[in-house]
N, C-alpha and C positions, 0 to 999 in steps of 0.2 A: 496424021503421020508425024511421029518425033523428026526431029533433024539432026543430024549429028555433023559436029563440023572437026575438020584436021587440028583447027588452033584452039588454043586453053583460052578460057575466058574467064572474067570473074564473077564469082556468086552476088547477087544484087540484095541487098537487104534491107530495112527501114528500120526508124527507132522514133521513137513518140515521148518527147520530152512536154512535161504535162505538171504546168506549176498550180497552187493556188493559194489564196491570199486569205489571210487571218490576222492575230494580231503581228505575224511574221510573214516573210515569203517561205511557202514550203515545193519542195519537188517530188514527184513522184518516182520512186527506184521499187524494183525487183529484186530478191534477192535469189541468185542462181542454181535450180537443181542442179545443174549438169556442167562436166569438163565444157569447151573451157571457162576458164576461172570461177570453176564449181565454189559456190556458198558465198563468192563475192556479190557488190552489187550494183546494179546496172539499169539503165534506160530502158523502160517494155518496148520488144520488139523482134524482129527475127526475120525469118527470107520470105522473098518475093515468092509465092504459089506461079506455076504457068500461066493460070488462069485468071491472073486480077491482075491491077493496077498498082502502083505505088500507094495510091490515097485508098485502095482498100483493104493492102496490105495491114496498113498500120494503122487503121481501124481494127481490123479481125484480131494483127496481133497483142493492142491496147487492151481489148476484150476478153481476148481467151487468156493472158495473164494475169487481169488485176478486177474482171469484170465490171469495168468501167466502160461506159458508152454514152454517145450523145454530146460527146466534148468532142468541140469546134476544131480541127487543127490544120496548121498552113506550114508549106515548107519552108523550114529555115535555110537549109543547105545541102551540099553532098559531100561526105566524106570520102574519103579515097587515098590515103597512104598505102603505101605498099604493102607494111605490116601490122598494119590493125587489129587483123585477126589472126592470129597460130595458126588458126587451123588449112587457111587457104585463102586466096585474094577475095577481098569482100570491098566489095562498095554498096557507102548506106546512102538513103536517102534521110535526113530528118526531120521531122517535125515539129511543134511545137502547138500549148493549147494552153487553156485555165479552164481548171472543173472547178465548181461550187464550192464552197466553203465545206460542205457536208459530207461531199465525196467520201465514202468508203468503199477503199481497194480489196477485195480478197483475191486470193492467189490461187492462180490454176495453170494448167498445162505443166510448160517446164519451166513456172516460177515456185522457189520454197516460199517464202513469203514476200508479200509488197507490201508497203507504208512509204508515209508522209514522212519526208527529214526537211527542217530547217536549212537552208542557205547555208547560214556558217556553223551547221554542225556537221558536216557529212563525212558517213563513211569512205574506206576507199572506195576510186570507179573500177570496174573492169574496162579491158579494151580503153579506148582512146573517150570514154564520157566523160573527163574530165575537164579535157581539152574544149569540146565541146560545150559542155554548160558554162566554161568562161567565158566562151564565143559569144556568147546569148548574152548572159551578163554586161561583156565591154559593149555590147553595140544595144544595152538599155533596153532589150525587150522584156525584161523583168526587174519590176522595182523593188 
């Protein structure tokens, strides 16, 4: 039976921040089919399903975006400003991981393309990923 409640709540969401190490630190970004910030690029990830968890959330949505799986990842933190998203109040959950040196990303669902970018070459983020992979940075979980 759904539940319907009187009060607005906010949509829950994940993002799976997924570095790996070569002769540079590389991160892994999606680049965006769809509003908002259509053709910008972004962290893989998206809403919580009813039916799973956070940790399987962003497993499924690592997968269905960039067909990458079997990368380890642990929560870094929760995001939650008030306007993160355009669209309506979102709170993420994040993640973080290291795939293989090998890893190759293809692009599915509602990503145009994903690839590996360099640390100090990046495009712009959409949404608040910016802020975010500083976070990661200052507090040294990627070297």
């Amino acid at each position: 039976m759904p539940f319907t409640y009187k009060y607005p709540r906010p949509a829950l969401t994940v993002d799976a921040i997924v570095f790996k190490k070569t002769h540079v630190v590389q991160v892994l970004l999606i680049q965006r089919a769809n509003e908002p910030f259509k053709e910008m690029w972004a962290f893989p990830g998206g809403f919580v399903d009813m039916d799973e968890t956070v940790e399987e959330a962003v497993v499924r949505e690592l997968e269905e975006e960039t067909a990458l799986n079997g990368i380890s990842l642990k929560q870094f933190q929760t995001v939650s400003a008030i306007d993160r998203d355009p669209r309506h109040r979102t709170v993420s959950v994040v993640f973080v991981g290291f795939a293989n040196e090998k890893a190759k990303p293809i692009a599915g669902d509602d990503a145009k393309n994903a690839k590996w970018f360099d640390l100090d070459n990046l495009p712009k983020l959409a949404f608040d990923h910016q802020e975010i992979l500083e976070k990661i940075v200052e507090e040294k979980l990627v070297v």
